[in-house]
Structures are given as C-alpha cells and as structure tokens.
C-alpha positions in Angstrom: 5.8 33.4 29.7 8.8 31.6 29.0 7.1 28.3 30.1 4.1 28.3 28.2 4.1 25.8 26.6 4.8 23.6 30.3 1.3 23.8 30.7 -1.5 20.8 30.0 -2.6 21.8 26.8 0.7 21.4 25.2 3.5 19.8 27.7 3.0 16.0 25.8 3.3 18.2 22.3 7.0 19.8 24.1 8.2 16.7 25.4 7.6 14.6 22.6 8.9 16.6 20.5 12.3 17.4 22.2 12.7 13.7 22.5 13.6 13.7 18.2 15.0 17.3 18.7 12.2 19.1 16.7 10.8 20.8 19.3 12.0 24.7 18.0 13.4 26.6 21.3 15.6 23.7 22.0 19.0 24.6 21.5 21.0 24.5 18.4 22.9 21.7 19.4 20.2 19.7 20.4 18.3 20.4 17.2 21.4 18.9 15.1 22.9 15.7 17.1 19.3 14.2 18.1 17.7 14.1 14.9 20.8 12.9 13.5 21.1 9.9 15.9 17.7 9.3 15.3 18.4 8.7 11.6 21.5 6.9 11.9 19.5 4.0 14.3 16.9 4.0 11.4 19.3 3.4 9.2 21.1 0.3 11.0 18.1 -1.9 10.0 19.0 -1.3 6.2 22.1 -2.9 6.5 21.3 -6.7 7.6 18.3 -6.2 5.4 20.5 -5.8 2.4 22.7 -8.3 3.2 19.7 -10.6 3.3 18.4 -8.9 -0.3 21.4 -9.7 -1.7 21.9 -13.2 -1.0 18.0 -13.8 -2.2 18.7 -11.7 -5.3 16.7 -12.1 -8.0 13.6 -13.2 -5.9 11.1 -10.5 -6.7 9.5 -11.9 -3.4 12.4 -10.6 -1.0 12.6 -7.4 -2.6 8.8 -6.6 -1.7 9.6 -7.7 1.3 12.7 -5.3 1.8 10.6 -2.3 0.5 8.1 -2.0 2.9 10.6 -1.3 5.8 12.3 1.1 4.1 9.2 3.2 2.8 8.4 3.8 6.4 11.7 5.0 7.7 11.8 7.2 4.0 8.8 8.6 5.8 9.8 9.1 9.2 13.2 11.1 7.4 10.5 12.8 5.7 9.2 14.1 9.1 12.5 15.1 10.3 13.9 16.3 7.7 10.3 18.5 7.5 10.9 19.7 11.0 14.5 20.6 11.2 13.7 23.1 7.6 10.7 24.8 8.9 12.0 25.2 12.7 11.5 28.8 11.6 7.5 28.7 10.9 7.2 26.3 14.3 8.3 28.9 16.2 6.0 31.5 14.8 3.1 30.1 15.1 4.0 29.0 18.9 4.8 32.8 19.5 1.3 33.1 17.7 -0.4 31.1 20.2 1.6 32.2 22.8 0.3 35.9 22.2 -3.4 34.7 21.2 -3.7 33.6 24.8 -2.1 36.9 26.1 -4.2 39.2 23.8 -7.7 37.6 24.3 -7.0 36.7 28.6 -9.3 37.5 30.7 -12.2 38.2 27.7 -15.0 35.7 26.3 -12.7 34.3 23.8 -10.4 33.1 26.0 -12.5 30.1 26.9 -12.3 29.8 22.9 -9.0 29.5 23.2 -9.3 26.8 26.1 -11.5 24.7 24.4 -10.1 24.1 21.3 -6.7 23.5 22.9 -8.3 21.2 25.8 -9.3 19.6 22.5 -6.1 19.2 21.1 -4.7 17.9 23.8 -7.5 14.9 24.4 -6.8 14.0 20.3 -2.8 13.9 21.3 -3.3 11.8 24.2 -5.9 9.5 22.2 -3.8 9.1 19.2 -0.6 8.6 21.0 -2.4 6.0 23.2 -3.6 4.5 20.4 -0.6 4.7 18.1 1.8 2.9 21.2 -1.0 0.3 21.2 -0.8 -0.7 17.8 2.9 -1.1 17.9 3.2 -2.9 20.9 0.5 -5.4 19.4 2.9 -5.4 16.0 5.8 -5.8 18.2 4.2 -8.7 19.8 3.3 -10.6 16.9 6.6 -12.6 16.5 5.8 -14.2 20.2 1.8 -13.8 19.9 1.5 -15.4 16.2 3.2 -18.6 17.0 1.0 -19.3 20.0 -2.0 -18.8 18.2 -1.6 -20.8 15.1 -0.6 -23.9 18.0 -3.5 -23.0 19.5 -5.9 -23.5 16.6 -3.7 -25.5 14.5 -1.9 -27.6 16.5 1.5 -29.8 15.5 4.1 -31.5 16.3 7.0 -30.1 14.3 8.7 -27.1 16.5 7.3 -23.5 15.2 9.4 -21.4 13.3 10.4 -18.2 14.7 9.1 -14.7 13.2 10.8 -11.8 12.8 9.4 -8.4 12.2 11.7 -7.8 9.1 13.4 -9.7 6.9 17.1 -9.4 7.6 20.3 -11.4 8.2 22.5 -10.0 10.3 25.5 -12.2 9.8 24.9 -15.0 12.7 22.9 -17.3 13.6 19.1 -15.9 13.9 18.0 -18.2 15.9 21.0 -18.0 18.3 20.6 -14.3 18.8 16.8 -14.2 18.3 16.5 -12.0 22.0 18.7 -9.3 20.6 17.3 -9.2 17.0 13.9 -9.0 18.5 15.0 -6.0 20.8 16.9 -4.4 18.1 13.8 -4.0 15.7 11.1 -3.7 18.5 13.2 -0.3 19.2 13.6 0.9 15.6 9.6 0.5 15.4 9.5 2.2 18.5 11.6 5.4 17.5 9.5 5.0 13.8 6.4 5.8 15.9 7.4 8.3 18.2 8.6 10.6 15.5 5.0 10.1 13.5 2.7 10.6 16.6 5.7 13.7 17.4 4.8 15.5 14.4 1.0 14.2 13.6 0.2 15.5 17.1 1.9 18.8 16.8 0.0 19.0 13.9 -4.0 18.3 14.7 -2.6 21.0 17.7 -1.7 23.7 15.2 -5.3 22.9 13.2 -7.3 23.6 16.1 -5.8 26.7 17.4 -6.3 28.2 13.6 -10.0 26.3 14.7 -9.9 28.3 17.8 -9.4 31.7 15.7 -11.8 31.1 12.9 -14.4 30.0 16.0 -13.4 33.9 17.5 -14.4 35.4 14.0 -17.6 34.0 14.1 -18.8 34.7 17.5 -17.7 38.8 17.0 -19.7 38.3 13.9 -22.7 37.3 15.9 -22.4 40.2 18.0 -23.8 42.0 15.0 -26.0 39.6 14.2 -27.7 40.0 17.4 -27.6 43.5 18.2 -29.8 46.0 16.8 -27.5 49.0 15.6 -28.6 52.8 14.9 -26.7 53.0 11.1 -27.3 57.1 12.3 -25.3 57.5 16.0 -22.5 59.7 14.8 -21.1 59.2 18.3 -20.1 56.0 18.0 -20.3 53.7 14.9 -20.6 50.4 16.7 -20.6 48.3 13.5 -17.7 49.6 12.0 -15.7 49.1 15.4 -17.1 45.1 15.5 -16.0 44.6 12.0 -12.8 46.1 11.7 -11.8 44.1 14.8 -13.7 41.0 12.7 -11.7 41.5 9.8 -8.1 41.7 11.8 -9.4 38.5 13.4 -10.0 37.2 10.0 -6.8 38.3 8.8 -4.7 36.5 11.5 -6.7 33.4 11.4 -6.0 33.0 7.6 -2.2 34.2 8.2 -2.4 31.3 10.8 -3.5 28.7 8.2 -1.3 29.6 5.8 1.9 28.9 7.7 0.5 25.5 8.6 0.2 25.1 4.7 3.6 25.8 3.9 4.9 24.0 7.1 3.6 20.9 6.1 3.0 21.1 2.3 6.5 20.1 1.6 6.3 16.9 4.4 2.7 15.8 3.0 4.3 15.7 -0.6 6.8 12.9 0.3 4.6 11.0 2.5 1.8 11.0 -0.1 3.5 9.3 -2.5 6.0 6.6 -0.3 2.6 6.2 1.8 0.6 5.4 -1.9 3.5 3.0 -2.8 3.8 1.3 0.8 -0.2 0.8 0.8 0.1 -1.0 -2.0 2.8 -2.9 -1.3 1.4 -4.2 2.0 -1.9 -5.0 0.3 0.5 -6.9 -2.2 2.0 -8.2 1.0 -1.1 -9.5 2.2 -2.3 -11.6 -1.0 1.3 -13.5 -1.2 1.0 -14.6 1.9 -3.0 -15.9 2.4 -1.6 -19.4 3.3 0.6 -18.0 5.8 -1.3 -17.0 9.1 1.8 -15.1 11.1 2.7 -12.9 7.8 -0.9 -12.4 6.6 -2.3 -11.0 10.4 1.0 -9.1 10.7 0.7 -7.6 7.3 -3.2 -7.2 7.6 -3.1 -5.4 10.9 0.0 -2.9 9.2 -2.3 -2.2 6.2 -4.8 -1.2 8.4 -2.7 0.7 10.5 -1.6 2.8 7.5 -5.8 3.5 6.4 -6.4 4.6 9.9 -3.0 6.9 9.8 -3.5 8.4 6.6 -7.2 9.2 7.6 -6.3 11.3 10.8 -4.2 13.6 8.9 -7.2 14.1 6.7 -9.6 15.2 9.1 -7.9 18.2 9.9 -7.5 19.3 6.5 -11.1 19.0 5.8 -12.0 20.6 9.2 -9.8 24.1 8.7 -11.8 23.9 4.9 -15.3 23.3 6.7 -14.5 26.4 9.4 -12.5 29.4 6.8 -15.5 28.3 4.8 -18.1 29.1 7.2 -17.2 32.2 7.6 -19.1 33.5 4.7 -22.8 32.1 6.0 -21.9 34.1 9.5 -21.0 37.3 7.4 -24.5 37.1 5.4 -26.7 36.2 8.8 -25.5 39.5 9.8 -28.0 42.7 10.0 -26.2 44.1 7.2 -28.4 45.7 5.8 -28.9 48.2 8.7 -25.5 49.1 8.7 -23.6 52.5 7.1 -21.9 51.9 3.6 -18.7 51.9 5.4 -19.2 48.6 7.5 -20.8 47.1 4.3 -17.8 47.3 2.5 -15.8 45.9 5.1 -18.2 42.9 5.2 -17.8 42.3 1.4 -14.5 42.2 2.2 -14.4 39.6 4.7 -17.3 37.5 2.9 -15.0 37.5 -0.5 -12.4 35.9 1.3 -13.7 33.5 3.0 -15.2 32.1 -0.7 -11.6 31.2 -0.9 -11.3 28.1 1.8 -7.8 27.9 3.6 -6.3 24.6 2.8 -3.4 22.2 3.0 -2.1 20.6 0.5 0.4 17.7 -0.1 3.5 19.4 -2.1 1.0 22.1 -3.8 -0.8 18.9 -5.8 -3.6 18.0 -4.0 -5.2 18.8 -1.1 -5.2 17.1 2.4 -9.3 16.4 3.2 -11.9 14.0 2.9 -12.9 13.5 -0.4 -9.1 13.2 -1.1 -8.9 10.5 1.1 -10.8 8.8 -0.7 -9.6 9.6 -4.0 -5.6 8.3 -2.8 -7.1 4.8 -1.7 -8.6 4.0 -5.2 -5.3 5.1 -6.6 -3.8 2.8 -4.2 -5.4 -0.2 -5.4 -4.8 0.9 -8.9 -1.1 0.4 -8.2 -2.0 -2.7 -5.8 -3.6 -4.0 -9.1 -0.4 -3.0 -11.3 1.6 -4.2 -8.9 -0.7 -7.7 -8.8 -0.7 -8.5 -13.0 3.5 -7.8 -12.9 4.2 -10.3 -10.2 
C-alpha cells in the first residue's frame, strides 16, 4: 500500500504536488528547500518592480499597477505557507482514504469510492488543463496584443512592446526584452502550478468526504427498502444497519472537519487579498479603456479571478448540499417499524445532520454559493471606493 496514491485517481494530485514540496510523505528535506525556492523566485519579481515604483513615486497610477502582482504571489505564499503548517492533517486524511479503500474493497461501496474519485480526477485534469490554458494565453499577450491592434488598427509608427508587469530591471528593456519576457512568463508559470497544486488537492479531498456521505445514504436505504420484523430477537437487523450508519456518519463528518480546519486558515488570507486584487483589476480595467493591450490583458485576468474564486465555491456548497441530505434519507426510512433502540439511534444521526458540515474562510464566512455571490458585490463596493479616491 505504500504506492497508493501512484494510481490514476490521484498520481496528477502526488506529482503536482511534490513539484512545490507540499506533497506530505516527501521527505523532510524536500518539504523545507522546495517551497523555499519557490518563494524566493516569487520574490525576485518584487525587486525590479520596486525599483520601477520608486522612480514613478508619487504616481498613484504605478502603485496600482505594482499591487496587483504582488497580491497574487501574497496568495500563492498563502498556499504554501497553508501547506507546509497543516502537512499533519494532509497526511491524515490520505491515510483516511487510504484505509476507506481497504475497509470497503471488494463490497458495493467500493464503486462509491471509485466514482467519486474517478470524479476527482476528471475536475483535476479539467481544471489544470484549463488553468495552463489561460496562462499561456496571458503569457502570450505581450506578442499576441501588438499584432492585433496592427491588424485592426493599423500604423505606421513602430509598436511599443508589452510587458506582463511593470518593472525596471536596471537595463535597457528593450535590449533584454527575450529574457524579461522568459523571466516573468516562468514566475506566472510557478504562480499557477502552486494554485491548481492546492485547488486540485482540494475538490479531491471534497469528494472523497462526497464519497462517504454518498455510503451513509445508500446503508440508509437498505432500511428504507427492506421490511424488518421490530420482534426477531435473533437478530435485530435494524440496529446492526444503523449502528454501522452512524460510524459511517461519524467518519464522514470527522472527514469534513479536517478539510475545514486544513483550509480555513488558507481561505482567510486569500479571501481578503483575492477581494482587494478583484477590485484592483476591475480598477485596472477602467484606467486603461483607451488602451487595447492593457484593457484585454487586465479584462481576461479579472475574469480569470471570477472563474477561480467560483471553483473553490462549488465544493463548499456541495459537502453543505450532501451532510445536509442526510437528514431526508434518515426520515424516508421505515422507522417507524423499528425497536425503540434503533429509533434512538436515528434521532441521533438525523440531529446531526441539521448541522451542515462546512468550510469556512478563517472562521468568518463560509465557502459556498450564496457567498460567492455575496464577496463580488463587496468587491465592487471597494472597486467603487477605490473609483471616487482616484
């Protein structure tokens, strides 16, 4: 069992992973000096972007256009930082699903188990595709943009070249444009890998707690579907299904719970520099609406940072919709054929699942739909604010 997780379902999630050493049974080492070089190169774009801050100092303009980048590596910290503190709970809940799959093999729920983690798998693969995608198109902007605007708006004067932040670094831009370009095209490169790293190890965790919640319900079926004699003193089938119901219950919820305080911490930070950074770009796009290159690059970022925020909330709101739905299961059952006993332990499992198992962004709010929502308006609040004080 010591290669689990070198099968399909969760190879991408290992590799990934080790590649920012977050991935917990690495070894020590690796788990200190690759995170650490990781934030070191994030941090070597902060230096020619000061430089260039301070020689346009007081411009309000070049400070919110210094901001933006370093919002997005303060997050991509964040997620480091996030993993390297909890390496503890990441590796319990891998030796969870490590010994959900041994305990239910070769059983019904098994292909529970496969399911949920085949679908896992398909929303890492999509969302890394898709994450890669958008920041090769990003990347590309500084040699796409320039042929466009010719294209439609054609001249005679030579095209200024675009960079993907605003920074000096001491020379002669133009001179050294190649290696600029490389340098921030990899920095935006290792920005990404850690997000879809973490994001995707985290929709994998949701739907194995998915998975166990799924498990609950079925067992609870069992009774709902099976005609039981309250009166064989041989064998008390319905207390046997729902004690083995509740421990279910018990360990899916346990499950949940370690996401939420994995991540409650990580989706703290990120909800607030995310709030400021949203607004910022949105900023970012009005000041420069007579300036096709900076208004598609900062468009297509905005965007980028809606569609982010709104697959981290999907999860959130599905582990709500499924610990939640336990309760209808419990009273669909026949229990009112059942012996006082098995009542009581129905009550029990019905009473908790009132209670839906969340996650939460630093204990303040919580991480699902109507949320989602609720964080964009307060982003354009501040993209307002942030409008009237310019």
């Amino acid at each position: 069992m010591s290669n689990f997780f070198d099968q399909s379902y969760y190879k991408w999630n290992k590799t990934t992973l080790s590649w920012i050493g977050a991935w917990p049974e690495q070894s020590s080492l690796k788990r200190s000096l690759i995170p650490s070089l990781v934030c070191v190169s994030l941090w070597s774009i902060l230096v020619p972007e000061v430089i260039r801050l301070r020689a346009l100092w007081p411009d309000v303009d070049a400070l919110l256009e210094w901001l933006p980048p370093l919002l997005v590596i303060s997050i991509t910290k964040v997620h480091l930082l996030n993993g390297y503190a909890n390496r503890e709970k990441y590796q319990v809940m891998l030796d969870r699903i490590r010994s959900d799959w041994k305990r239910f093999e070769g059983t019904p729920n098994a292909d529970i188990l496969h399911k949920y983690a085949s679908h896992g798998s398909w929303i890492t693969k999509v969302y890394t595709v898709s994450m890669y995608v958008v920041c090769l198109i990003y990347c590309s902007f500084p040699v796409t943009i320039p042929i466009v605007i010719e294209f439609f708006i054609p001249s005679n004067e030579t095209s200024e070249k675009v960079y993907l932040f605003d920074a000096e670094y001491g020379v002669n831009s133009d001179d050294y444009y190649v290696l600029i370009f490389i340098h921030m095209s990899v920095l935006t490169y290792a920005t990404c890998i850690v997000m879809i790293s973490n994001d995707s190890m985290y929709f994998v965790y949701v739907e194995h707690a998915c998975a166990l919640f799924e498990i609950v319900r079925l067992e609870l079926e069992k009774l709902g579907s099976t005609d039981i004699d309250s009166k064989d003193g041989r064998r008390d089938v319905s207390s046997e299904l729902i004690s083995s119901s509740v421990h279910l219950h018990r360990d899916a919820i346990f499950f949940a719970s370690l996401i939420e305080s994995s991540y409650t911490a990580c989706f703290g930070g990120v909800a607030v520099l995310w709030l400021l950074l949203l607004s910022l770009t949105g900023l970012q796009v009005l000041m420069h609406l007579h300036e096709p290159g900076n208004f598609i690059r900062f468009l297509t970022f905005g965007i980028a940072q809606i569609a982010h925020h709104y697959l981290n909330c999907v999860p959130g709101q599905k582990i709500m919709d499924y610990s939640v739905g336990i309760s209808d299961n419990v009273y669909s059952v026949n229990w009112y054929n059942m012996n006082p006993k098995a009542q009581k332990m129905l009550l029990m499992i019905m009473k908790r699942s009132l209670t839906p198992c969340q996650i939460t962004a630093g204990k303040l709010f919580v991480i699902s739909m109507e949320n989602y929502s609720a964080v964009l308006q307060k982003s354009m609040s501040f993209f307002t604010v942030l409008t009237s004080t310019r």
